[in-house]
PAVEX-445093 format. One record per residue: x, y, z of N, C-alpha, C in turn. Coordinates in steps of 0.02 Angstrom, whole numbers, padded with zeros to 5 digits, always signed. Each point is the difference from the previous one (the first is absolute). Example, Ala and Ser with C-alpha at 12.3 -4.5 7.8 and 13.67 -1.06 7.14 Angstrom:
% residues 2
+00660-00284+00390-00045+00059+00000+00045+00060+00000/-00018+00053-00036+00042+00059+00003-00039+00055+00037/
//
This chain:
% residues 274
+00042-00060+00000-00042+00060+00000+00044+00062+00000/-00003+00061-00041+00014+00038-00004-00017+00057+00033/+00048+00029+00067+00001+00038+00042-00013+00070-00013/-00007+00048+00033-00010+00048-00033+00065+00051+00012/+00025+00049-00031+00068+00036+00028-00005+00061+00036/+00034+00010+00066-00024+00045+00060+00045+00048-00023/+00001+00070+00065+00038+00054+00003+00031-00006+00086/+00018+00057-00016+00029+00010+00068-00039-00016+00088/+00029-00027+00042-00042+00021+00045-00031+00071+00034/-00072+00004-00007-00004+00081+00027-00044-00020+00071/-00002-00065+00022-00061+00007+00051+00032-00054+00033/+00016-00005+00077+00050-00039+00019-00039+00001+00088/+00018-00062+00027-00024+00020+00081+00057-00051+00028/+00029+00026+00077+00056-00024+00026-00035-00003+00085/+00006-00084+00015-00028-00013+00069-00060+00012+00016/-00039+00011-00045-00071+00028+00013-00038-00049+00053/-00037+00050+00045-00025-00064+00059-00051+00029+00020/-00059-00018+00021-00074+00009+00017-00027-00021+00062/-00004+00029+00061-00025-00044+00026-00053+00036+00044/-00066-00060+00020-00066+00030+00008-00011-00023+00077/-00027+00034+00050+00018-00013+00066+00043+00004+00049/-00013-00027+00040+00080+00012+00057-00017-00054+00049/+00075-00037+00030-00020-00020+00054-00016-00087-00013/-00039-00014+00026-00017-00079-00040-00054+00010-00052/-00027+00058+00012-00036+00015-00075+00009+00008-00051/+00088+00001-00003+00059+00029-00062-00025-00048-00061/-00010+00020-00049-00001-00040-00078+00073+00017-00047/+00043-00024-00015+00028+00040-00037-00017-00019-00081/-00012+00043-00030-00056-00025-00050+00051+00003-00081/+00068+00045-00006+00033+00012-00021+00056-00006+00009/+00059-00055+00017+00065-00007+00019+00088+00008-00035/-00002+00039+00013+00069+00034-00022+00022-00015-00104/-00042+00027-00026-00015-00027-00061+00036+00048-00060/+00030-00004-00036+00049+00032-00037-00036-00029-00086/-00004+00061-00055-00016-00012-00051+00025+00040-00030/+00014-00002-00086+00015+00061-00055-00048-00001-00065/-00035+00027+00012-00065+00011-00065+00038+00047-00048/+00015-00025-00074+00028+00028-00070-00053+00033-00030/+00018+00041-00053-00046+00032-00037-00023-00051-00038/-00063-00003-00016-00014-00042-00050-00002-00081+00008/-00003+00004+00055+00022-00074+00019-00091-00030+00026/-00008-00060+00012-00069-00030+00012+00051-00023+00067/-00036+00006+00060+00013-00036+00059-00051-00052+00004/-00016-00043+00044-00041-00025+00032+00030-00029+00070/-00057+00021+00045+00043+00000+00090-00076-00057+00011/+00020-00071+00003-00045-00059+00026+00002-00016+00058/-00072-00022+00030+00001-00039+00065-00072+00023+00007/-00005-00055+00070-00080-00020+00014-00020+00051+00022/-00045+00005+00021-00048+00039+00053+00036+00006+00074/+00021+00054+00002+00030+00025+00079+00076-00012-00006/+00011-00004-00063+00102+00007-00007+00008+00071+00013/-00022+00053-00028+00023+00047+00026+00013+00047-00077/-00014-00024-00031+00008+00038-00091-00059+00054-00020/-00051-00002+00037-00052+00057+00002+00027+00054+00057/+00017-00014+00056+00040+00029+00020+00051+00057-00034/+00045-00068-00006+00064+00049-00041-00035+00049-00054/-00038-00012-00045-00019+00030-00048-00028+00077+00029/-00028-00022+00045-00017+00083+00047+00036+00031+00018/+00076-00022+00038+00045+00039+00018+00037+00039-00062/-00001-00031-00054+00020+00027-00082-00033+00053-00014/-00088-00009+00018-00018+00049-00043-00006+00052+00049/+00016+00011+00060+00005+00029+00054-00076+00033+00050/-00047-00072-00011-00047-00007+00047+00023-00039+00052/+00049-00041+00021+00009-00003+00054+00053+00028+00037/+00029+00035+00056+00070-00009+00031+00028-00068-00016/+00066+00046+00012+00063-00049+00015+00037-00009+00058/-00012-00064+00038+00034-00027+00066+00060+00042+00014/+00029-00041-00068+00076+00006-00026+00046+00005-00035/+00050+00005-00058+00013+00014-00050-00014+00058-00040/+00022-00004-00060-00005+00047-00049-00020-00026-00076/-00052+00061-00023-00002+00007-00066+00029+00036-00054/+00014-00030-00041+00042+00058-00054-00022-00017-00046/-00009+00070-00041-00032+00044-00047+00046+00023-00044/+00004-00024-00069+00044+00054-00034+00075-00006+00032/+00036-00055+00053+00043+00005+00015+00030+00040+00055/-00084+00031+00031+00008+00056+00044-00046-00044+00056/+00021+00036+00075-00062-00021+00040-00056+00009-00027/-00065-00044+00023-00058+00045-00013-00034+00036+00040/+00000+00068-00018-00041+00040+00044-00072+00017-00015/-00042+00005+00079-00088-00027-00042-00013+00028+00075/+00035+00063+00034-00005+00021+00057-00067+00072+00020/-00019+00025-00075-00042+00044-00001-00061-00040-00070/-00060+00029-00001-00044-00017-00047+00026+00020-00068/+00023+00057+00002+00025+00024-00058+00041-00063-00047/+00068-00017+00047+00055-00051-00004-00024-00063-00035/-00046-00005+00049-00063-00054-00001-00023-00030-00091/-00035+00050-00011-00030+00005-00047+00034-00004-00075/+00068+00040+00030+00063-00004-00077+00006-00049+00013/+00005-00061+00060+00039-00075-00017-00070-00037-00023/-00045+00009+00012-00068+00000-00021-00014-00023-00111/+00043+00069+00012+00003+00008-00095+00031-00047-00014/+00041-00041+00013+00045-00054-00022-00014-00050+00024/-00025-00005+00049-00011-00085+00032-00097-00014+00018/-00016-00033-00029-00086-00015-00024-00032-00051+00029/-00065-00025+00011-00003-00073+00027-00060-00018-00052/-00014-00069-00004-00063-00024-00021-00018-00051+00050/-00057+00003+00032-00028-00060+00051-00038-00044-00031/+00009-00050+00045-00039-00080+00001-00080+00009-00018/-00032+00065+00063-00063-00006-00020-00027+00086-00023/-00020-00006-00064-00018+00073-00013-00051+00031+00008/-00035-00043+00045-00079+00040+00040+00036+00014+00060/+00035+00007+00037+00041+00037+00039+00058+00053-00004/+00031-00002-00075+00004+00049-00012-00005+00066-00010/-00059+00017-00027-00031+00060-00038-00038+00049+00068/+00009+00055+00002-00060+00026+00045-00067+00015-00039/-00045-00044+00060-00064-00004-00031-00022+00070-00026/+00032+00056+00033-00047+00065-00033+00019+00035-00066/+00055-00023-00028+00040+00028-00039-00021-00032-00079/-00026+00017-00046-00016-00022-00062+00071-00031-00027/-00013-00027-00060+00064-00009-00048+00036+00055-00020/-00020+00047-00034-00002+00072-00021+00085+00016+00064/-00044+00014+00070+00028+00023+00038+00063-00047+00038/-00019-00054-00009+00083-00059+00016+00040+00004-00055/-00018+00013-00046+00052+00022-00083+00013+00061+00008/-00033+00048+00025+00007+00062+00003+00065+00008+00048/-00009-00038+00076+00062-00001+00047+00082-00014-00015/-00018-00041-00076+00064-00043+00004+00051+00070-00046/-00028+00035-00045-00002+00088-00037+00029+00044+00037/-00036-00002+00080+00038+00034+00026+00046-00026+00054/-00001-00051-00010+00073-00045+00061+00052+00022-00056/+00020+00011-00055+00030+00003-00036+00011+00064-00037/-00029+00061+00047+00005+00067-00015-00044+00036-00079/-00018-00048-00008-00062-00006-00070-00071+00053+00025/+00001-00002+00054-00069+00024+00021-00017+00064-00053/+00012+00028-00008-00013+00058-00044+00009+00016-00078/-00021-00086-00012+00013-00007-00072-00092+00029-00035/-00015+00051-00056-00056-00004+00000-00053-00051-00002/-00060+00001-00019-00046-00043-00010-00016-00051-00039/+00027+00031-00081+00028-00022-00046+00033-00072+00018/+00069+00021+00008+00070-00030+00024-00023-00065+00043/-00026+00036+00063-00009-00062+00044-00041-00061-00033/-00076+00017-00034-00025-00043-00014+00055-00066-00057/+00016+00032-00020+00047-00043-00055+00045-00022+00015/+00030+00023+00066+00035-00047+00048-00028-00048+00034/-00044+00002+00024-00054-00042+00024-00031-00080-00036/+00002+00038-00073-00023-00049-00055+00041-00020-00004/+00066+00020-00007+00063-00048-00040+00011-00071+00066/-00002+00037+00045+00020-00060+00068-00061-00048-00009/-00073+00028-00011-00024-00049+00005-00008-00057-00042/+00024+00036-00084-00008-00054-00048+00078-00038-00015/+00063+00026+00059+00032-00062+00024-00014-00047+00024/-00067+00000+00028-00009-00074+00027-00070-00023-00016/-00002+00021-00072-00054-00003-00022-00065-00004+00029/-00003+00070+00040-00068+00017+00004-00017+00068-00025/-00065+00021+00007-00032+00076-00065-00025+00025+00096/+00049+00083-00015-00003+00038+00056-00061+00025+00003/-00034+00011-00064-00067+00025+00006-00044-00043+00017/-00005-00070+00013-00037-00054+00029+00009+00002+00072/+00046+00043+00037+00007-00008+00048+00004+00062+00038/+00001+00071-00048-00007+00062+00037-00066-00018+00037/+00034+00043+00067-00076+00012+00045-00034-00034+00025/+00043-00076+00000-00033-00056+00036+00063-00001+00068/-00058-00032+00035+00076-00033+00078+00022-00063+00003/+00054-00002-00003+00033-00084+00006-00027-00052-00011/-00045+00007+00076-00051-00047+00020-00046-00029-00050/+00001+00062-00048-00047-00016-00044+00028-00047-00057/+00064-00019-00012+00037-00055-00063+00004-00038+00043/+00018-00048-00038+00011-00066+00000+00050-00024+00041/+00033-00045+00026+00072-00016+00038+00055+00000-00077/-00015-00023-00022+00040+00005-00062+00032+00069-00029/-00066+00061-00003-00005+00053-00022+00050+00038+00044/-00011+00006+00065+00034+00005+00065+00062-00012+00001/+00018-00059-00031+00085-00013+00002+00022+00041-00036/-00033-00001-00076+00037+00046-00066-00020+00074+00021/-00018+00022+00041-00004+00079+00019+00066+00002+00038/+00010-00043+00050+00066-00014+00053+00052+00028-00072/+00015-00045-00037+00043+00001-00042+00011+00067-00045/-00049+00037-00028-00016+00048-00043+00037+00058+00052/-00012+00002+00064+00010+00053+00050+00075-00022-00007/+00042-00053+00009+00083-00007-00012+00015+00020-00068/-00039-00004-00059+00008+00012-00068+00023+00099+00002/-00067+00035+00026+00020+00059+00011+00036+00032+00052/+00042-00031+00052+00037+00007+00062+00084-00015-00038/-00004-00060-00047+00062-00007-00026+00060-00017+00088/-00011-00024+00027+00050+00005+00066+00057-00069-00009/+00052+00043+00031+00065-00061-00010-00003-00062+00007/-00038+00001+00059-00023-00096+00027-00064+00006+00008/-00021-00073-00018-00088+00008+00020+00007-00081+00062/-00020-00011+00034-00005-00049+00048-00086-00015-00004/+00006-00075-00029-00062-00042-00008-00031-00044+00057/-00032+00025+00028+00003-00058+00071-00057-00026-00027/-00005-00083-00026-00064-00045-00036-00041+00036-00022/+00029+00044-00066-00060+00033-00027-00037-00027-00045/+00010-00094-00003-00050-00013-00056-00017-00082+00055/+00007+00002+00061-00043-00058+00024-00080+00032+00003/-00034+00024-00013-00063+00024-00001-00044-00021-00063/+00047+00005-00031-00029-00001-00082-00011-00068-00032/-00013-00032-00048-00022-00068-00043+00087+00014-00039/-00003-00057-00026+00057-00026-00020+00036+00027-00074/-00070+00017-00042-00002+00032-00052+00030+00082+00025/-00032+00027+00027+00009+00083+00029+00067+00016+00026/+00017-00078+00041+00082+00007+00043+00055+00002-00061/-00008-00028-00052+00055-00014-00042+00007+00071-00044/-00078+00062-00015-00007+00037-00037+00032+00045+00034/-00017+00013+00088+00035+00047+00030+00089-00002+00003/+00002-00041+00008+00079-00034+00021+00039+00047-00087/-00044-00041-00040+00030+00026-00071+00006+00075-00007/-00050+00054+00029-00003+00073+00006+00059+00015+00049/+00018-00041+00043+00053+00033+00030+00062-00019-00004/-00001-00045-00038+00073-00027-00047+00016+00064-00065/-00067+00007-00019+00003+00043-00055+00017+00083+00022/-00034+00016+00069+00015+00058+00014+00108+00012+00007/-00008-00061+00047+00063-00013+00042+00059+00029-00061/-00030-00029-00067+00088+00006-00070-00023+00081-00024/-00074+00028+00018+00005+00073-00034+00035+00032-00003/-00001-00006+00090+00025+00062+00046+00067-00039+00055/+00040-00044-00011+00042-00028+00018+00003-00010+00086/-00091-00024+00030-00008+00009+00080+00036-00069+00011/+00008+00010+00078+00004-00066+00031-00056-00015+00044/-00024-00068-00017-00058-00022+00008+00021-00064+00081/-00034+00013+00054+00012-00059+00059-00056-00030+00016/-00010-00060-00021-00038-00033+00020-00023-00017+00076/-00049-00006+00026-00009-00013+00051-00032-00081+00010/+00005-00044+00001-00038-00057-00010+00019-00074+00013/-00048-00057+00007+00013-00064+00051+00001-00045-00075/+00005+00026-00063+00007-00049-00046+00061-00012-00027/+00036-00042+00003+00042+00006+00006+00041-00040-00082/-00051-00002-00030-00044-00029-00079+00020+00084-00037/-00054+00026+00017+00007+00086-00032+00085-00001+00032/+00031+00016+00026+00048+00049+00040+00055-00049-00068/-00014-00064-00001+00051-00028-00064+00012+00044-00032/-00041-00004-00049-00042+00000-00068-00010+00082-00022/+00023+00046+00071-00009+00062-00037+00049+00038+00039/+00060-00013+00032+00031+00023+00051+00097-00010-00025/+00006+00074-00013+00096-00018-00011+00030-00017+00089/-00033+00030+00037+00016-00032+00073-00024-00006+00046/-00012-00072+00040-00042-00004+00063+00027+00003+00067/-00038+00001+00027+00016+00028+00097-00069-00087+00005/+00033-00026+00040-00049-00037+00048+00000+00020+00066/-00061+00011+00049+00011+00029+00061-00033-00054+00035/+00020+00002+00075-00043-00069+00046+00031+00044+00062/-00081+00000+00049+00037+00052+00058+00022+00054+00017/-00009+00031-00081+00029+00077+00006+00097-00002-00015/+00019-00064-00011+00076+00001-00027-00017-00020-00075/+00060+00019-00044-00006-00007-00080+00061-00076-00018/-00050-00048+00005+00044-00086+00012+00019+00013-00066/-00003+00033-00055+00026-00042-00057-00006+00080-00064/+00044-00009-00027-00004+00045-00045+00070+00009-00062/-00023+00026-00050+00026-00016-00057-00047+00023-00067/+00035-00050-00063-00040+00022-00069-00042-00052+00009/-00055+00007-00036-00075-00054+00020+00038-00056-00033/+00041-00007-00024+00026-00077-00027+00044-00025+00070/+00039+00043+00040+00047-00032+00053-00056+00011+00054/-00050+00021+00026-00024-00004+00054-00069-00051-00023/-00015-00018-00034-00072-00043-00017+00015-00072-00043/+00064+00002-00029+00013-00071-00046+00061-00010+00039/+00035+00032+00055+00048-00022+00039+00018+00017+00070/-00068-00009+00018+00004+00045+00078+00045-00044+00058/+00029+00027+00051+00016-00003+00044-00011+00000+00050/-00075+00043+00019-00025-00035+00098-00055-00042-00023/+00004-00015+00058-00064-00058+00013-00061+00033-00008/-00013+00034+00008-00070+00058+00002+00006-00007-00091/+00033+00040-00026-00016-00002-00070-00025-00076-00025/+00021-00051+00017+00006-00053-00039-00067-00041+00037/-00026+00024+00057-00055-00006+00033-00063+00036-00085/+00015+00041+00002-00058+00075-00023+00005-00061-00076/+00042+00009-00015+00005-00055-00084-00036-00066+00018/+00008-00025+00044-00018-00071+00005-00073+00003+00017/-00043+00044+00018-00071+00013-00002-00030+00024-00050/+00030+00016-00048-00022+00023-00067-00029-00067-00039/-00053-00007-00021-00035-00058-00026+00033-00013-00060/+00032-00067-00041+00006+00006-00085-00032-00068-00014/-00050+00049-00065-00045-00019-00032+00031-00079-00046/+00055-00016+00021+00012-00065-00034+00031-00053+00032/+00011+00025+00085-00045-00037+00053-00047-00009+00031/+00007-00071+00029-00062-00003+00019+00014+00047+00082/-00088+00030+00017+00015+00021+00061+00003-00055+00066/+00035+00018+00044-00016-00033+00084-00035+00035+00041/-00063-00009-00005-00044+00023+00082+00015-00038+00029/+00038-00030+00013+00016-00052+00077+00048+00053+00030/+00026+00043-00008+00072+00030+00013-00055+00061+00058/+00033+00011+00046-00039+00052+00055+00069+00024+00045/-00023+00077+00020+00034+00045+00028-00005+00001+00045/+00069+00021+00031-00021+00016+00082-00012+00057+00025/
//
């Protein structure tokens, strides 16, 4: 399989550590975890439910504190100490979520969540004209008609419709990294492969780096120049998706592979967990 070719590192974290509680209530949910995200590069950061990779992904986009460690930006600390600050690291670093009826604020039309992304990006004062046709172009990136959808609320499309608005809003944001946390377990199988394809396609426009967030560890192959496996909030395994998934090294990875069903075995339901 033919990899794809990266740039420099611009997005880097050293010892990063999380931890929720104190006391015997302590979780540490994030453990001393070190990564280098390239331009242009596809990550994928795997593991189950409660490794700690939704986590991390928050401390990145800088909704959560940091225990411990550091982020770097551009090769610089990152600073995200005022809203202002905030908002410029904002312009460059994007998210798409798992579920997009939790996304959207219910009061805000389409119009006006397209309208936000205009002015996250100092656009706000583009005329009327302008905007609308900005509006249209993002939306018939992901092939939907903006005028089918002026003046309606979220709520009101489809889950499908919902994802490709997610996407259309990164189309006109253009930001350095976009971080995917399961933005297509929601969807039918047909829809997951169409979205995945819009953001492969966005990803070579505009040369983003795309991080997967996700427990498949099937996708993280198949579309990933490098994976992170996490268990516990430590990163057991990592590499190019050919040395960490066709030649892994902890037991956890080779656990996560060996539960993956293939269709040209037979399965064992006799086999049970503890």
């Amino acid at each position: 399989m033919t990899r794809n070719k990266v740039g420099e590192v611009f997005l880097s974290g050293k010892g990063l550590t999380r931890v929720f509680g104190s006391g015997d209530n302590k979780t540490i949910a994030v453990n001393n975890v070190d990564f280098e995200f390239r331009r242009g590069e596809i990550i994928s950061i795997v593991g189950e439910s409660g490794s700690g990779k939704t986590t991390l992904a928050k401390m990145v986009l800088g909704l959560l504190g940091i225990s411990g460690g550091e982020i770097f930006f551009e090769g610089k600390p990152r600073d995200i100490s005022s809203q202002a600050k905030r908002k410029l690291y904002w312009r460059n670093i994007q998210a798409i979520f798992q579920d997009p009826f939790s996304t959207y604020n219910i009061f805000n039309k389409v119009d006006a969540v397209l309208d936000d992304c205009l002015r996250l990006q100092g656009n706000g004062n583009l005329g009327k004209e302008e905007k609308f046709e900005a509006m249209k172009d993002a939306c018939k990136f992901v092939n939907l008609k903006f005028e089918e959808l002026s003046n309606k609320y979220p709520f009101e499309l489809s889950g499908g419709q919902m994802q490709r608005l997610m996407i259309a809003r990164i189309f006109m944001l253009k930001p350095k990294v976009l971080i995917a946390d399961e933005p297509t377990s929601m969807i039918d199988a047909c829809s997951r492969a169409t979205i995945l394809d819009m953001l492969l396609k966005l990803r070579d426009e505009i040369d983003m780096t795309i991080v997967f967030i996700t427990h498949d560890i099937g996708l993280a192959y198949y579309i990933s120049d490098t994976v992170y496996i996490m268990e516990h909030g430590v990163i057991v395994e990592r590499g190019t998706a050919d040395e960490a998934i066709l030649h892994p090294t902890s037991d956890y990875t080779k656990r996560l592979l060996g539960d993956v069903p293939k269709i040209y075995e037979p399965w064992d339901f006799t086999k049970t967990t503890a």
